[in-house]
Biopython code that builds the backbone (N, CA, C, O; Angstrom):
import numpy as np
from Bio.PDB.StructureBuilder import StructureBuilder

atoms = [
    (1, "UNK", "N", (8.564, 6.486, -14.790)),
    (1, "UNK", "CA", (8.981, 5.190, -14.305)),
    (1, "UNK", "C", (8.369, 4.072, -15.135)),
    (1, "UNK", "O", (8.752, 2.916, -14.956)),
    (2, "UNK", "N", (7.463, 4.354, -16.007)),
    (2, "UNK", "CA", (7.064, 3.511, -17.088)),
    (2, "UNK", "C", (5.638, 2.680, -16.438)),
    (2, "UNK", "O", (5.250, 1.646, -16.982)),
    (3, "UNK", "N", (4.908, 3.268, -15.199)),
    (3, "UNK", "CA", (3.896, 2.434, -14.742)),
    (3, "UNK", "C", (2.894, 3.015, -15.487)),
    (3, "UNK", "O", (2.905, 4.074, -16.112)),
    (4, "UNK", "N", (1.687, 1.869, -15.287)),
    (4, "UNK", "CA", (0.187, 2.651, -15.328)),
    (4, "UNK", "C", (-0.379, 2.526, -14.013)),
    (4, "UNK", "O", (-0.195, 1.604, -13.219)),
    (5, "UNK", "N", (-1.406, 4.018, -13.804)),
    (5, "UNK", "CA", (-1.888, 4.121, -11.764)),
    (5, "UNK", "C", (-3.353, 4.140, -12.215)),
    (5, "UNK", "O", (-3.964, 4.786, -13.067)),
    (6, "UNK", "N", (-3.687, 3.204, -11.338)),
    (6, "UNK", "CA", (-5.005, 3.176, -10.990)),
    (6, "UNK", "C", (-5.164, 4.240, -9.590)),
    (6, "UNK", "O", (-4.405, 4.271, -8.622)),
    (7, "UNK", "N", (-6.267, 4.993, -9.798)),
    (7, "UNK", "CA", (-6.453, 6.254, -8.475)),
    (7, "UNK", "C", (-7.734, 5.673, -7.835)),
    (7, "UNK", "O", (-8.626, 5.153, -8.505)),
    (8, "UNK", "N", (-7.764, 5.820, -6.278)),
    (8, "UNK", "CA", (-9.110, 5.604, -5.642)),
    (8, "UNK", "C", (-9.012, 6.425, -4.713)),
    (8, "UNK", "O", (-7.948, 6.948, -4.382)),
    (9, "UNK", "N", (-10.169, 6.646, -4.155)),
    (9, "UNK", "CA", (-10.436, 7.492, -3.485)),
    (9, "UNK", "C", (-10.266, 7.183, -1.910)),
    (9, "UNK", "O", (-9.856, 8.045, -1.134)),
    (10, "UNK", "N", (-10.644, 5.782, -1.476)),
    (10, "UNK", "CA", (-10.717, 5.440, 0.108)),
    (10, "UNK", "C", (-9.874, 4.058, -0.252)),
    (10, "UNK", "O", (-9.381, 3.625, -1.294)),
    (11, "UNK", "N", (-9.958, 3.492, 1.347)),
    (11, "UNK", "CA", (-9.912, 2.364, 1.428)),
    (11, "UNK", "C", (-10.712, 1.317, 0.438)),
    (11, "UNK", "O", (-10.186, 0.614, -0.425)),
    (12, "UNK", "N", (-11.912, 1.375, 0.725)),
    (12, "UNK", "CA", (-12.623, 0.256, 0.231)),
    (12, "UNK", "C", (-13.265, 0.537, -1.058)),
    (12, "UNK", "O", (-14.431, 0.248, -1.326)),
    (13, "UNK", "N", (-12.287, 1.219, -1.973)),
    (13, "UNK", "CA", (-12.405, 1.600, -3.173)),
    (13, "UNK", "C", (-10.919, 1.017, -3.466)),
    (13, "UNK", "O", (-10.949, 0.472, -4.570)),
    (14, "UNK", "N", (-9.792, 0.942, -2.954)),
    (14, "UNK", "CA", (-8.859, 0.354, -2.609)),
    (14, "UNK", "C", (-8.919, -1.072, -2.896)),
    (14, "UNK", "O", (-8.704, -1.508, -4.026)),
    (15, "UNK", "N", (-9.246, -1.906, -1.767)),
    (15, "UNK", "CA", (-9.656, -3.122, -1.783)),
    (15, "UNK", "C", (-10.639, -3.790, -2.978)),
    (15, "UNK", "O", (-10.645, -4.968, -3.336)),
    (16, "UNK", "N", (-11.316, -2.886, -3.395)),
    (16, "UNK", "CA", (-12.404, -3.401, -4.289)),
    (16, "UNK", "C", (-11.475, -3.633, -5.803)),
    (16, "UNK", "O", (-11.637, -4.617, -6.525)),
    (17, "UNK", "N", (-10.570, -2.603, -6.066)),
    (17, "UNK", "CA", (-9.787, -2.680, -7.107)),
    (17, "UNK", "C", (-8.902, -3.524, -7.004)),
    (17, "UNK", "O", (-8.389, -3.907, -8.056)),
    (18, "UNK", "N", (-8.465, -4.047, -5.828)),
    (18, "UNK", "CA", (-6.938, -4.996, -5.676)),
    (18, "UNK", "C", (-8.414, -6.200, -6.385)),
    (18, "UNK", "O", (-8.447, -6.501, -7.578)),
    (19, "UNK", "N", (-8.916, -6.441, -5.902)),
    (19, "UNK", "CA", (-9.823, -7.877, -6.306)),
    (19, "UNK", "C", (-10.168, -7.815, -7.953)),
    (19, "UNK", "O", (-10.464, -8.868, -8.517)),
    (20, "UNK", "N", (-10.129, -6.803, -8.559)),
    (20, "UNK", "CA", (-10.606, -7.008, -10.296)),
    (20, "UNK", "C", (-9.033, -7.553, -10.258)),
    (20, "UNK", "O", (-9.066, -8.446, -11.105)),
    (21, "UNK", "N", (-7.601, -7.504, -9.713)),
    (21, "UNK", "CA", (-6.605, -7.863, -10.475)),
    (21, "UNK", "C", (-5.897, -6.979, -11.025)),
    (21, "UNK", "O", (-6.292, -5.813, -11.054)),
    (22, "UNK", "N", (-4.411, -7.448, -11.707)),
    (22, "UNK", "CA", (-3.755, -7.060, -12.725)),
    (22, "UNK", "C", (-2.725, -5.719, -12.413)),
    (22, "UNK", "O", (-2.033, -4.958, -13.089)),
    (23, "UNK", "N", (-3.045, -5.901, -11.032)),
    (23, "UNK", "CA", (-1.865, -5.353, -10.187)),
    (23, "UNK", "C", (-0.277, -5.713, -10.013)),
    (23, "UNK", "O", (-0.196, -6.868, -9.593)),
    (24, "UNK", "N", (0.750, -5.241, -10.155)),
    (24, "UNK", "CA", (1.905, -5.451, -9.659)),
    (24, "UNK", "C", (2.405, -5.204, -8.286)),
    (24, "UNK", "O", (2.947, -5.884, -7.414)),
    (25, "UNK", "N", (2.035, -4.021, -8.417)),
    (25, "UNK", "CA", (2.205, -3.044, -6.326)),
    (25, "UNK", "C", (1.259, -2.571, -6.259)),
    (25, "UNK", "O", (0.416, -2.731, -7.141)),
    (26, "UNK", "N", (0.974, -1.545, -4.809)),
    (26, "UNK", "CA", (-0.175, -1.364, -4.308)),
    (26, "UNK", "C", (0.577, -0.263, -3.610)),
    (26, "UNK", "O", (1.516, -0.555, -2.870)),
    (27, "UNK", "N", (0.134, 1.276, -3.848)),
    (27, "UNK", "CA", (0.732, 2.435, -3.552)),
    (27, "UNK", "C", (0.096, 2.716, -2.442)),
    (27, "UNK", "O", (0.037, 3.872, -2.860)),
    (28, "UNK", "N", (-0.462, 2.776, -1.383)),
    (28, "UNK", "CA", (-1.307, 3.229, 0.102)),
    (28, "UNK", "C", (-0.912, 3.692, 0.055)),
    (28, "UNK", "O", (0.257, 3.600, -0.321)),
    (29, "UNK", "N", (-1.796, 5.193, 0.571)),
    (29, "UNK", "CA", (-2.098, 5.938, 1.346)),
    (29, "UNK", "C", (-2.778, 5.397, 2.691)),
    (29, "UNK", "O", (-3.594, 4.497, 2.493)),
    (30, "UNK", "N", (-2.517, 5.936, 4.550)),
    (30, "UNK", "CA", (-2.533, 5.839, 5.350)),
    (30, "UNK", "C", (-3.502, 6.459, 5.809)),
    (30, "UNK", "O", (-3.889, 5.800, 6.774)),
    (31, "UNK", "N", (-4.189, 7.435, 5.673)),
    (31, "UNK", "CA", (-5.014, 8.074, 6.223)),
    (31, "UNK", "C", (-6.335, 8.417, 4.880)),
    (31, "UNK", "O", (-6.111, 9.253, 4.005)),
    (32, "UNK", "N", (-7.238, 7.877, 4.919)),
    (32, "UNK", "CA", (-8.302, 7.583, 3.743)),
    (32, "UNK", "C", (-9.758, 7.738, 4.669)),
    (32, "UNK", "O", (-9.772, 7.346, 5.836)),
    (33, "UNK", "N", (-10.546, 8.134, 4.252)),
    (33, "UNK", "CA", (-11.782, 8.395, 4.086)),
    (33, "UNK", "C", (-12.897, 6.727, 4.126)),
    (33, "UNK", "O", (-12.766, 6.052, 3.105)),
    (34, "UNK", "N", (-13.585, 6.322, 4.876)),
    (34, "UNK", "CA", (-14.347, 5.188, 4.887)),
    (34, "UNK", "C", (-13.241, 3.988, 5.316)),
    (34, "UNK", "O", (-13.598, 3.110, 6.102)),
    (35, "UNK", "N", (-12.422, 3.996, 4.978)),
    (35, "UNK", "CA", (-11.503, 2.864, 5.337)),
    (35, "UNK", "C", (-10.169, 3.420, 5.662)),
    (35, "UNK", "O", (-9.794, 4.359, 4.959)),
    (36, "UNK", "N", (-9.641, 3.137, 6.300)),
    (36, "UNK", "CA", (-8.008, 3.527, 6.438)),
    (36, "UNK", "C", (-7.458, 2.982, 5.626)),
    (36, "UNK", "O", (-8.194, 2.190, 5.038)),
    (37, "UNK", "N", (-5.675, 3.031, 4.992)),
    (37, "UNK", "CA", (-4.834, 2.342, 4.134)),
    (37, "UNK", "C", (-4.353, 0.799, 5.506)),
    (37, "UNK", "O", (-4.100, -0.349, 5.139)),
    (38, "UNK", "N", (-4.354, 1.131, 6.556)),
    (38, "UNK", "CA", (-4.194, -0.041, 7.138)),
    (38, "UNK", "C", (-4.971, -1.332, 7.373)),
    (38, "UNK", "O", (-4.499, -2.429, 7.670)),
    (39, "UNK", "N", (-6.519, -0.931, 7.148)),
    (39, "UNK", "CA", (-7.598, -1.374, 7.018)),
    (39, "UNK", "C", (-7.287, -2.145, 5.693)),
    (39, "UNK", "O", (-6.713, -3.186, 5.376)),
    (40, "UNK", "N", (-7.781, -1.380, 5.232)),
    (40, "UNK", "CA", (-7.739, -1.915, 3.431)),
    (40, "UNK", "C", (-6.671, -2.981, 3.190)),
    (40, "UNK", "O", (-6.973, -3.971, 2.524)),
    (41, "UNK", "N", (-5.132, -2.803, 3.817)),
    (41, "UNK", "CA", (-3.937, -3.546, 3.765)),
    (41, "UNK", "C", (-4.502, -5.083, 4.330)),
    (41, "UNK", "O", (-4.463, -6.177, 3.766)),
    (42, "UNK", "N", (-4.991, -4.730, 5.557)),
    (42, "UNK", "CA", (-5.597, -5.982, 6.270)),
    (42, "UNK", "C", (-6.875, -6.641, 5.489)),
    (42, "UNK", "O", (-7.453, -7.363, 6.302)),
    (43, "UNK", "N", (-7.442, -6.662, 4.403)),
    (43, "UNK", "CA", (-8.220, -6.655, 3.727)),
    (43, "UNK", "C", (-7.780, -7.492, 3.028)),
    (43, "UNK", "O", (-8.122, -8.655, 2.813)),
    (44, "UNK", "N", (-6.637, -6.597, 2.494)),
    (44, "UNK", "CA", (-5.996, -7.377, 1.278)),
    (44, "UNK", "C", (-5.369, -8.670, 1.617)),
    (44, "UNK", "O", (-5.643, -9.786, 1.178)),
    (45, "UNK", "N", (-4.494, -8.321, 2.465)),
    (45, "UNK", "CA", (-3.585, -9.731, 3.029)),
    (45, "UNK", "C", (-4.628, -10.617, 3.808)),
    (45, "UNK", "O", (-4.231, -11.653, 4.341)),
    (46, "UNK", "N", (-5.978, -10.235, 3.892)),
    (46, "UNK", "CA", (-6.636, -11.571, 4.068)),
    (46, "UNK", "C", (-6.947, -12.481, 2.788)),
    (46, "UNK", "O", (-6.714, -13.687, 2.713)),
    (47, "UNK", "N", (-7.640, -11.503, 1.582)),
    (47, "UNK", "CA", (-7.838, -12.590, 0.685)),
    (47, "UNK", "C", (-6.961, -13.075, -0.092)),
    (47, "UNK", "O", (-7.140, -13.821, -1.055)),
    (48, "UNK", "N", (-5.711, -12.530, 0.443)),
    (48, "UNK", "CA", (-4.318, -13.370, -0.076)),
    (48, "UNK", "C", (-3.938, -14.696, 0.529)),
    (48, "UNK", "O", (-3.197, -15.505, -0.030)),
    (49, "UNK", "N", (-4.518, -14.869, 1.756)),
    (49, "UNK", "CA", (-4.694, -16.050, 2.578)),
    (49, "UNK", "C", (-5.579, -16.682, 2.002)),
    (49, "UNK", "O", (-5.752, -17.787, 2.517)),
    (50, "UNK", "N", (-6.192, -16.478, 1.193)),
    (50, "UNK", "CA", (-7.449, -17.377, 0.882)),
    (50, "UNK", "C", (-7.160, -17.638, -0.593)),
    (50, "UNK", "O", (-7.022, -18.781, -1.029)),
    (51, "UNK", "N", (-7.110, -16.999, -1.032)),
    (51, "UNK", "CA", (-6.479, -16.833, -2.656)),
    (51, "UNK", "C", (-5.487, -17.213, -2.905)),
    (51, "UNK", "O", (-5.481, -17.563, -4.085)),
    (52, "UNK", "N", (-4.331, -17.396, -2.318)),
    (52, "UNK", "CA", (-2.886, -17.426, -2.555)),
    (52, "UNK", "C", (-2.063, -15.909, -3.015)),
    (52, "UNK", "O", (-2.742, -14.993, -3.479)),
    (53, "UNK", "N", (-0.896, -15.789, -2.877)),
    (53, "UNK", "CA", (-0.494, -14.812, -4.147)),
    (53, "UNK", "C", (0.068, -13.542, -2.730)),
    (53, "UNK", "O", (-0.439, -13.636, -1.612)),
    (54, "UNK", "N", (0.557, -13.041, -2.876)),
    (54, "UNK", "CA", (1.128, -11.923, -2.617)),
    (54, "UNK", "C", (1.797, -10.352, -3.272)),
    (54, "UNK", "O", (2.907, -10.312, -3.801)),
    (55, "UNK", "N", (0.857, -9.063, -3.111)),
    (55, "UNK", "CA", (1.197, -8.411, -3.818)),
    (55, "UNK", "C", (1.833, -7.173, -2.810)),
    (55, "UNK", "O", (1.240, -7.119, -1.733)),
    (56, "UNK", "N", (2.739, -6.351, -2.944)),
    (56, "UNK", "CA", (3.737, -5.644, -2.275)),
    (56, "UNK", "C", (3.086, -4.467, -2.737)),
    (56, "UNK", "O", (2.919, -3.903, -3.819)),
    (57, "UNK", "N", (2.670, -4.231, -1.137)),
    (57, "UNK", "CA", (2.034, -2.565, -0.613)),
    (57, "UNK", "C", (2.727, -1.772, -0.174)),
    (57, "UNK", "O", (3.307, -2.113, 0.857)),
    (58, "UNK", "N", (2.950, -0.659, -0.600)),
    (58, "UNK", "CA", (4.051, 0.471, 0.206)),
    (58, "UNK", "C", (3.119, 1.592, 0.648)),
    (58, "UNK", "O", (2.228, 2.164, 0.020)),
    (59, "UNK", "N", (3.668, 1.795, 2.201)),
    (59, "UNK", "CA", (2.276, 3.056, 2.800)),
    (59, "UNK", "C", (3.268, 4.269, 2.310)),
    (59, "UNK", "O", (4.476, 4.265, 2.074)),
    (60, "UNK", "N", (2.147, 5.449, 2.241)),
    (60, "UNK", "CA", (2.677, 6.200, 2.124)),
    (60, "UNK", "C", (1.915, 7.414, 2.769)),
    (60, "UNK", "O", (0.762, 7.800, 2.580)),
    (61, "UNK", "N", (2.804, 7.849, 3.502)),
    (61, "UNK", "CA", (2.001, 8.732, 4.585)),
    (61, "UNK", "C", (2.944, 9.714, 5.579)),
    (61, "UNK", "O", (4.059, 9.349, 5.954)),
    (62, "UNK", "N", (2.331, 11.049, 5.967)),
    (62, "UNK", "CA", (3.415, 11.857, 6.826)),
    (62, "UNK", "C", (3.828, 11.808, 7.687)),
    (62, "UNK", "O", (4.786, 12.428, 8.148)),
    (63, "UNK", "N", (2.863, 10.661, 8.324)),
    (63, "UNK", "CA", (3.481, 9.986, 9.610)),
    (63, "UNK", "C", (4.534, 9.258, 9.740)),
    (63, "UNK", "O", (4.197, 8.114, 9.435)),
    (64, "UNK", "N", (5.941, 9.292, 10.104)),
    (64, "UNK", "CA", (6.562, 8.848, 9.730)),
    (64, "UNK", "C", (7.605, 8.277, 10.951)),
    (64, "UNK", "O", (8.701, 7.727, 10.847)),
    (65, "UNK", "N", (6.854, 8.616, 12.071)),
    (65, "UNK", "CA", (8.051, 7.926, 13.386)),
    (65, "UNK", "C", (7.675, 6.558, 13.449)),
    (65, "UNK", "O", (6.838, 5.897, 12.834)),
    (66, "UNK", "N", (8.710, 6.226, 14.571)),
    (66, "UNK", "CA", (8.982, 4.493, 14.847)),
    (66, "UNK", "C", (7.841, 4.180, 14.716)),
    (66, "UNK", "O", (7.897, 3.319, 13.838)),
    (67, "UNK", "N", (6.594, 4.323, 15.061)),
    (67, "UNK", "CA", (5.907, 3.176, 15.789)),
    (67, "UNK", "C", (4.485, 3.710, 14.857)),
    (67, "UNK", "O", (3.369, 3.240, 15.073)),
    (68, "UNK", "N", (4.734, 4.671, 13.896)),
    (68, "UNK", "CA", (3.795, 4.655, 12.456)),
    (68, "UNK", "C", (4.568, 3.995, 11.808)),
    (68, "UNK", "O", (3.934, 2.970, 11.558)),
    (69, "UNK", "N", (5.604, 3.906, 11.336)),
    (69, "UNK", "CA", (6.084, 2.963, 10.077)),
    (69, "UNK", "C", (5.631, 1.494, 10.960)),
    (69, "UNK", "O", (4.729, 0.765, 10.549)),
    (70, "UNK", "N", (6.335, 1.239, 12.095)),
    (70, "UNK", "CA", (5.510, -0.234, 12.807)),
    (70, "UNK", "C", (4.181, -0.662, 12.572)),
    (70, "UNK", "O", (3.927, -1.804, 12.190)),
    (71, "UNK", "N", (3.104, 0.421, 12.837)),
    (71, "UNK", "CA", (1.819, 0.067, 12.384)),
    (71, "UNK", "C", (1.575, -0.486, 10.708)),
    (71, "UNK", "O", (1.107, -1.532, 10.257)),
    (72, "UNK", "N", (1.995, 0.445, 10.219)),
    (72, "UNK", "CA", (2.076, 0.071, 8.495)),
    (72, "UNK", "C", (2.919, -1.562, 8.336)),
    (72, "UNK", "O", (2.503, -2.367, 7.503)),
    (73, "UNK", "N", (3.808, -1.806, 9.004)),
    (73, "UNK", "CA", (4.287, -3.559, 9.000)),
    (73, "UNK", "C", (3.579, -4.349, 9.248)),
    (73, "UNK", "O", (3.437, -5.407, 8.635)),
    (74, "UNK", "N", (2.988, -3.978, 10.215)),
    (74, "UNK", "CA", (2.432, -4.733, 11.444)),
    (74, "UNK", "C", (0.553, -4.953, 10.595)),
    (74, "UNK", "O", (-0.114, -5.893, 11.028)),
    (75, "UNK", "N", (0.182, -4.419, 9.938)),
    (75, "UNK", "CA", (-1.111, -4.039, 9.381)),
    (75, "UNK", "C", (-0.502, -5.004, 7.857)),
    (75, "UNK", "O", (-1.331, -5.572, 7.146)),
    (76, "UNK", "N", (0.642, -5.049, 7.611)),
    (76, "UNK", "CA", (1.129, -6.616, 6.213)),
    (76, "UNK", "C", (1.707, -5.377, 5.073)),
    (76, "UNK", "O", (1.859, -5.674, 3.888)),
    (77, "UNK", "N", (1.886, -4.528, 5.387)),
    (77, "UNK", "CA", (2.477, -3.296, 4.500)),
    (77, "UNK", "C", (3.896, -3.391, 4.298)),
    (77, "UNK", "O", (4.521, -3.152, 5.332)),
    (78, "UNK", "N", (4.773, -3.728, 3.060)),
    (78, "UNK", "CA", (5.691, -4.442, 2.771)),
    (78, "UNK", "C", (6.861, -3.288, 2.931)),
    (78, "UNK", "O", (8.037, -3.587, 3.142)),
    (79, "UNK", "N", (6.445, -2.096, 2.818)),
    (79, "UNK", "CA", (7.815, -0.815, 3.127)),
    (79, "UNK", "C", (6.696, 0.688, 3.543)),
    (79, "UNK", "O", (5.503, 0.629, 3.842)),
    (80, "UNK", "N", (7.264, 1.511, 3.470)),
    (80, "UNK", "CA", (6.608, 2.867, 3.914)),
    (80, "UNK", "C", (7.643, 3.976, 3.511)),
    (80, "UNK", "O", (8.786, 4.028, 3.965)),
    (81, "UNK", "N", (7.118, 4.841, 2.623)),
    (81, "UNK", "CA", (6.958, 6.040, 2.374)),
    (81, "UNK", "C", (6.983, 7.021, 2.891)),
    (81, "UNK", "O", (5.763, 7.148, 2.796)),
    (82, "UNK", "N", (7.480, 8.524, 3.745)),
    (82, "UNK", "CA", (7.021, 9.516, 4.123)),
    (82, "UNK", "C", (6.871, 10.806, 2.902)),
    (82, "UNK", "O", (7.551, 11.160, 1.939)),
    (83, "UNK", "N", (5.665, 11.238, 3.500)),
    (83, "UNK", "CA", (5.459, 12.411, 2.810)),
    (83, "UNK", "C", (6.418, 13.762, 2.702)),
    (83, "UNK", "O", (7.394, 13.799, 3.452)),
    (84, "UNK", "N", (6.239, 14.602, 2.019)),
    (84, "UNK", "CA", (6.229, 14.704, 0.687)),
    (84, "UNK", "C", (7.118, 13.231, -0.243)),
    (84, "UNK", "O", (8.334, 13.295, -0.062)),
    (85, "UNK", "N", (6.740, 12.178, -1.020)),
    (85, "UNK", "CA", (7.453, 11.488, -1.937)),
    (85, "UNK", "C", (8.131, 12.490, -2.754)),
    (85, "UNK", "O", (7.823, 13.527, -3.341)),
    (86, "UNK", "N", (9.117, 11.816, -2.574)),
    (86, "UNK", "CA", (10.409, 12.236, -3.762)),
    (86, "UNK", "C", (10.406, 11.024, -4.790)),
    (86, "UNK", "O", (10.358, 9.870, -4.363)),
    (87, "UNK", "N", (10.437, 11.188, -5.604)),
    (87, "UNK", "CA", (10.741, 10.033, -6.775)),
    (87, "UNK", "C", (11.617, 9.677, -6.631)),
    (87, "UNK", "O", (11.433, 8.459, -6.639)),
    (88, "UNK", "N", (13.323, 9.977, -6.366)),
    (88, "UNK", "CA", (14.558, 8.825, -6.339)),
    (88, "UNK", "C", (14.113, 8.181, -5.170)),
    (88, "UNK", "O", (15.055, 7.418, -4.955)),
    (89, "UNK", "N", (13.053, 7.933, -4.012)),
    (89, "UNK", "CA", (12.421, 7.726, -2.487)),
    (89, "UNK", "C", (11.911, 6.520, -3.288)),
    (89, "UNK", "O", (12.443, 5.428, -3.089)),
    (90, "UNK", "N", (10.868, 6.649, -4.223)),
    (90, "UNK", "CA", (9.960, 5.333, -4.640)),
    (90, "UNK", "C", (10.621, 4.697, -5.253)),
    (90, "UNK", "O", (11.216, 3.745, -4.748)),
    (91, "UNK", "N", (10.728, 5.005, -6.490)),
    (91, "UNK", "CA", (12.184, 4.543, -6.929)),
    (91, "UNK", "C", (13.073, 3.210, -6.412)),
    (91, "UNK", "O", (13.365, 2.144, -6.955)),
    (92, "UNK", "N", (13.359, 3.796, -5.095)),
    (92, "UNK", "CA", (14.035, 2.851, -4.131)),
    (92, "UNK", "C", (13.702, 1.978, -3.599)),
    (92, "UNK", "O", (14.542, 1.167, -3.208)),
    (93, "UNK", "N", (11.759, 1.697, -3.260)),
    (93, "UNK", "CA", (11.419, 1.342, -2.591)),
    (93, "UNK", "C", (10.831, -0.130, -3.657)),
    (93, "UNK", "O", (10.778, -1.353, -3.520)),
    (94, "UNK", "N", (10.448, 0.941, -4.781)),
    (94, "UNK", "CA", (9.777, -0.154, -5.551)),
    (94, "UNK", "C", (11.202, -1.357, -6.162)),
    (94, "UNK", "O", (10.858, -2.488, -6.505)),
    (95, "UNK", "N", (12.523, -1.011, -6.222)),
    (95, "UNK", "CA", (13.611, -1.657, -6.510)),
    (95, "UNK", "C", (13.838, -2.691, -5.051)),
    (95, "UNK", "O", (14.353, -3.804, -5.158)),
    (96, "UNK", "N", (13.451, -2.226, -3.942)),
    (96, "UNK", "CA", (13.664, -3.092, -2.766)),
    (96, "UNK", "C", (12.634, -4.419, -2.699)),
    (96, "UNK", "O", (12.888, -5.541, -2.262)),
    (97, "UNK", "N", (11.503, -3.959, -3.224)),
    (97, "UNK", "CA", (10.594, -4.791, -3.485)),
    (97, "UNK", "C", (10.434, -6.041, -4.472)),
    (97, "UNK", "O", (9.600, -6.939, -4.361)),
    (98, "UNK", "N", (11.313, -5.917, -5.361)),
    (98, "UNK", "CA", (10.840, -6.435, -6.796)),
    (98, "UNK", "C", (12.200, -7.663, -6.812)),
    (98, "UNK", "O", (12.339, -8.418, -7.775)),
]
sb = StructureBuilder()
sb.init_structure("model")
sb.init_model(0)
sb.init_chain("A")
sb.init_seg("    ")
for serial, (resi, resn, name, xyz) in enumerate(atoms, 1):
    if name == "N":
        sb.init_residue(resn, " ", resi, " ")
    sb.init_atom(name, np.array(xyz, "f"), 0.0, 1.0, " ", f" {name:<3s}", serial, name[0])
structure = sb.get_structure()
C-alpha cells in the first residue's frame, strides 16, 4: 500500500509516538497491555484539543458487535476494523478516511 509502520507495543507507547509527529493515520489496536487502544485514542484526541490538528484512528480489534464498534466512536476512533484484517478491508477504510 506504499506506507511506512511505526510498531508499539501498548497504549502509552502509542500515545508517546503520536506526540514525536509525522503521522498520517493511527492503526489501534483495542485491547493493549498498560493502556487500552481506547485509552490511548482518548489521549490522543485530548492533545488534539489543545494542539489543534486531527489525525484519523482506525480500531482494530475482534470485537466486533454493535456496541464494541460504539465504544471505539465513542472513545474519538474515526472507523473500526474487525479481526482477522483483510487488506481490500483497510484498504477501504483508509480510502473512507482520506
Amino acid at each position: 500500500m506504499g506506507h511506512r509502520a511505526t510498531v508499539v507495543t501498548n497504549g502509552r507507547e502509542a500515545v508517546y509516538a503520536w506526540c514525536g509527529g509525522g503521522f498520517d493515520l493511527v492503526l489501534m489496536d483495542v485491547q493493549m497491555p498498560e493502556m487500552d487502544g481506547l485509552a490511548a485514542t482518548r489521549a490522543i484526541r485530548e492533545q488534539e484539543r489543545s494542539r489543534g490538528g486531527h489525525i484519523p484512528i482506525i480500531a482494530m480489534t475482534a470485537h466486533v458487535m454493535h456496541q464494541d464498534v460504539a465504544l471505539c466512536l465513542e472513545a474519538g476512533m474515526d472507523d473500526h476494523l474487525g479481526k482477522p484484517l483483510r487488506r481490500v478491508d483497510l484498504e477501504k477504510a483508509v480510502a473512507r478516511i482520506r
